[in-house]
Backbone bond lengths (Angstrom), bond angles and torsions (degrees), N, CA, C in turn:
res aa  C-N    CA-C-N  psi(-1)  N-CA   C-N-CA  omega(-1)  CA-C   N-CA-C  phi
1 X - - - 1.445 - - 1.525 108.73 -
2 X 1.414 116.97 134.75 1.508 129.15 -176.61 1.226 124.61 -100.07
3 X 1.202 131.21 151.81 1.629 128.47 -179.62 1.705 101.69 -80.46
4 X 0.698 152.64 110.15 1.454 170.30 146.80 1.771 124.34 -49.67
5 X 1.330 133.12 73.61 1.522 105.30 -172.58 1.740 93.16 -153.55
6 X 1.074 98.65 -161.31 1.730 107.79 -179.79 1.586 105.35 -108.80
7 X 1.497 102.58 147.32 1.239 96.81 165.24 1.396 167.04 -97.68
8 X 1.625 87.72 27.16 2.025 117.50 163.65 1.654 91.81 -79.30
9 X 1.331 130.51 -33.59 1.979 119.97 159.78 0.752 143.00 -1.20
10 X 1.552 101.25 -58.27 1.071 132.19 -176.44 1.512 111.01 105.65
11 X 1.522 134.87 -0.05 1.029 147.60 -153.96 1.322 109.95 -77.02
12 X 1.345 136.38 143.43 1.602 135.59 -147.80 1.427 95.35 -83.88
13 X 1.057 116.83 121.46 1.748 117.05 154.42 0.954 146.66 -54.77
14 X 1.577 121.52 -11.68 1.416 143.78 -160.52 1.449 93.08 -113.25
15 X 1.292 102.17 130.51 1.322 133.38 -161.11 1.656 107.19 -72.09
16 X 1.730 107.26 -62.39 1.540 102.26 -179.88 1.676 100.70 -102.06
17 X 1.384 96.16 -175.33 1.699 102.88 162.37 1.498 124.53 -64.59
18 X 1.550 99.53 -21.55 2.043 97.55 -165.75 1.698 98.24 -70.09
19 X 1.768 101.14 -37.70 1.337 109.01 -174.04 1.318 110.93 -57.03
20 X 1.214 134.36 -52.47 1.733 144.48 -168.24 1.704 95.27 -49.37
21 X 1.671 96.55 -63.75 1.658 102.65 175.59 2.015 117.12 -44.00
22 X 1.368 108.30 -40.12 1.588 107.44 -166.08 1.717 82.19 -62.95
23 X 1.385 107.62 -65.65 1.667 97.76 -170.61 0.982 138.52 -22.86
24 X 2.069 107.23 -44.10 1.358 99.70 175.25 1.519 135.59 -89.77
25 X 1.377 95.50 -18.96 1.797 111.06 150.95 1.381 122.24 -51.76
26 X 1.489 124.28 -73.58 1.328 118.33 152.68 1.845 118.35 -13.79
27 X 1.110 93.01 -80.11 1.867 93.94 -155.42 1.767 100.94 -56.76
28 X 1.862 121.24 -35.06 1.145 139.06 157.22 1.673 112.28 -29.94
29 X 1.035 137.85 -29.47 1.591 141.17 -137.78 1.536 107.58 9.35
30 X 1.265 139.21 30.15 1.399 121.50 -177.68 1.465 112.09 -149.06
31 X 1.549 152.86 139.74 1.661 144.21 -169.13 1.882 85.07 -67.64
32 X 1.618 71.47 138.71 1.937 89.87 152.73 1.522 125.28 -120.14
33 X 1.207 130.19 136.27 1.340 117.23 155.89 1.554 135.36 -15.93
34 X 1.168 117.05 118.19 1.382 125.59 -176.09 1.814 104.13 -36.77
35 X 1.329 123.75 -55.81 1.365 124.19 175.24 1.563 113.95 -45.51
36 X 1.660 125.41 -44.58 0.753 120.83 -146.82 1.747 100.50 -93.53
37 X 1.225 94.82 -32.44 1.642 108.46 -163.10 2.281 90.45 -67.46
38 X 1.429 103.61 -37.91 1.202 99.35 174.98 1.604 135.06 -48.85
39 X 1.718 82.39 -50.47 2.203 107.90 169.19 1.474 109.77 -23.34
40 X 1.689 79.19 -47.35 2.225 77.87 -154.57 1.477 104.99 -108.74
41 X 1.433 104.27 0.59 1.984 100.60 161.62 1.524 94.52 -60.40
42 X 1.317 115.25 -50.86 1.557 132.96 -141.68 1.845 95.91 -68.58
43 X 2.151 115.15 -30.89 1.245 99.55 178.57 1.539 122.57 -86.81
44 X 1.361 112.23 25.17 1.452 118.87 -164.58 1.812 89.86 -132.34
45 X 1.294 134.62 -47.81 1.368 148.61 -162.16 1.686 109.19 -114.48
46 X 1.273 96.43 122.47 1.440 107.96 175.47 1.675 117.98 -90.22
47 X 1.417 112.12 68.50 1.846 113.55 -164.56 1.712 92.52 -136.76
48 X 1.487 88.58 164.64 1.411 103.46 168.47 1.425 96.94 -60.16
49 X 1.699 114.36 161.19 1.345 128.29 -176.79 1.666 100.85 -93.78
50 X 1.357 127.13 -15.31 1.695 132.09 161.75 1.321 128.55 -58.34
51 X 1.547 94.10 -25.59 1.465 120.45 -171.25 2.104 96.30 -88.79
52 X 0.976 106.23 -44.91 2.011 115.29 -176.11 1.635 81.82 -58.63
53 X 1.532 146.90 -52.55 1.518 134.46 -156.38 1.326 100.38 -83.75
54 X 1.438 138.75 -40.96 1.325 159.67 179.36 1.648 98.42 -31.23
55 X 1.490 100.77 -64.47 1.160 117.34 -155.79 2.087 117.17 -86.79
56 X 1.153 85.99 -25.00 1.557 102.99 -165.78 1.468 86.86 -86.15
57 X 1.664 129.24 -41.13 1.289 143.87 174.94 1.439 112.61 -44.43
58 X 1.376 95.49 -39.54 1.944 97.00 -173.99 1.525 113.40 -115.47
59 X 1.184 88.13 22.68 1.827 97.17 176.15 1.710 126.35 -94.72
60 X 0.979 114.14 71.37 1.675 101.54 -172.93 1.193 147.02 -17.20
61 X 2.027 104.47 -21.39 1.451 113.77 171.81 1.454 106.03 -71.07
62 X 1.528 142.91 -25.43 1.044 132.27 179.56 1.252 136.78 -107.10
63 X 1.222 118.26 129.82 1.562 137.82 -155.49 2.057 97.44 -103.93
64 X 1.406 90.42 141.22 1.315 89.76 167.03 2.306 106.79 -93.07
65 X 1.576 115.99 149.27 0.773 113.18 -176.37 1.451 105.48 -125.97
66 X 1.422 133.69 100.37 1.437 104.92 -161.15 1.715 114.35 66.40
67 X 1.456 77.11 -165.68 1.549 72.47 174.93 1.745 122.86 -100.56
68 X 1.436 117.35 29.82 1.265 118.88 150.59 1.637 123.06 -115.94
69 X 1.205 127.93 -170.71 1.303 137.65 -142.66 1.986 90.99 -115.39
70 X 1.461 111.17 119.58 1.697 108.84 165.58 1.402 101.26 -125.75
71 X 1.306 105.11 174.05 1.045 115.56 157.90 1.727 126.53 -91.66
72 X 1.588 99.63 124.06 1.865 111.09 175.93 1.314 100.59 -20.23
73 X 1.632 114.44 -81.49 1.572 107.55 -160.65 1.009 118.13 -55.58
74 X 1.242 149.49 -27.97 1.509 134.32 134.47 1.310 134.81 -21.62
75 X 1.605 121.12 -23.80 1.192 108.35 158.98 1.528 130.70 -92.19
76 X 1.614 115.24 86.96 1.441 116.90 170.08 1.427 116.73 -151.01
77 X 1.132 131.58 132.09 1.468 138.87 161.19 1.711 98.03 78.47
78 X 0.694 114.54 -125.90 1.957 121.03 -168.78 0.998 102.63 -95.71
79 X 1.402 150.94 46.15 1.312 158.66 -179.28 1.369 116.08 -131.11
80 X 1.739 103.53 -43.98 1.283 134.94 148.46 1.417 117.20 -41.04
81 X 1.313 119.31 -46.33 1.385 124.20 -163.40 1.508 98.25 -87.47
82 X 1.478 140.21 -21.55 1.463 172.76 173.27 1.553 92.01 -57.29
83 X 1.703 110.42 -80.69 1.304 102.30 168.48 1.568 146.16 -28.68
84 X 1.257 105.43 -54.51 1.297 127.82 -178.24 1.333 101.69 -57.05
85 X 1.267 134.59 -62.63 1.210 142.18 -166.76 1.643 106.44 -64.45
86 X 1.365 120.13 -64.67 1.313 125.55 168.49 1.479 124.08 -41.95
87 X 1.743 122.44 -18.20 1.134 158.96 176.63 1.442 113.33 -78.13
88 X 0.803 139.63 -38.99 1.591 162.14 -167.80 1.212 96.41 -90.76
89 X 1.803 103.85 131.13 1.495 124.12 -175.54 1.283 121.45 -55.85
């Protein structure tokens, strides 16, 4: 069963879960923890939280960084080097 509404709603635009997740990485500029990046799929998406790793897991835009979740195109040239640091315990 689907959420159904218009979108002055407020209703999420992004089609799957990986997408909801790119959004909040994107607009974020920085990797989050797998827990955390899940939290706020979970305040936009009504799914199991197995289902937010499932999906982000088999998604090609996302790179693990350390031990949180970035986005691939983020890794290139001095942005990369951005990562790493932001990456670090």
């Amino acid at each position: 069963m689907g959420v159904y509404g218009l979108a002055e709603w407020g209703i999420a635009k992004e089609r799957t879960i990986a997408d909801t997740a790119y959004r909040i990485l994107s607009e974020g500029g920085q990797p989050l923890p797998m827990r955390e990046l899940t939290a706020r799929v979970l305040e936009y998406r009504h799914v199991k939280p197995t289902s937010v790793g499932a999906m982000v897991g088999a998604d090609k835009r996302f790179c693990r960084v350390g031990p949180k979740i970035g986005l691939c195109e983020w890794q290139s040239g001095s942005l990369n080097r951005d990562l790493k640091e932001t990456a670090a315990p």
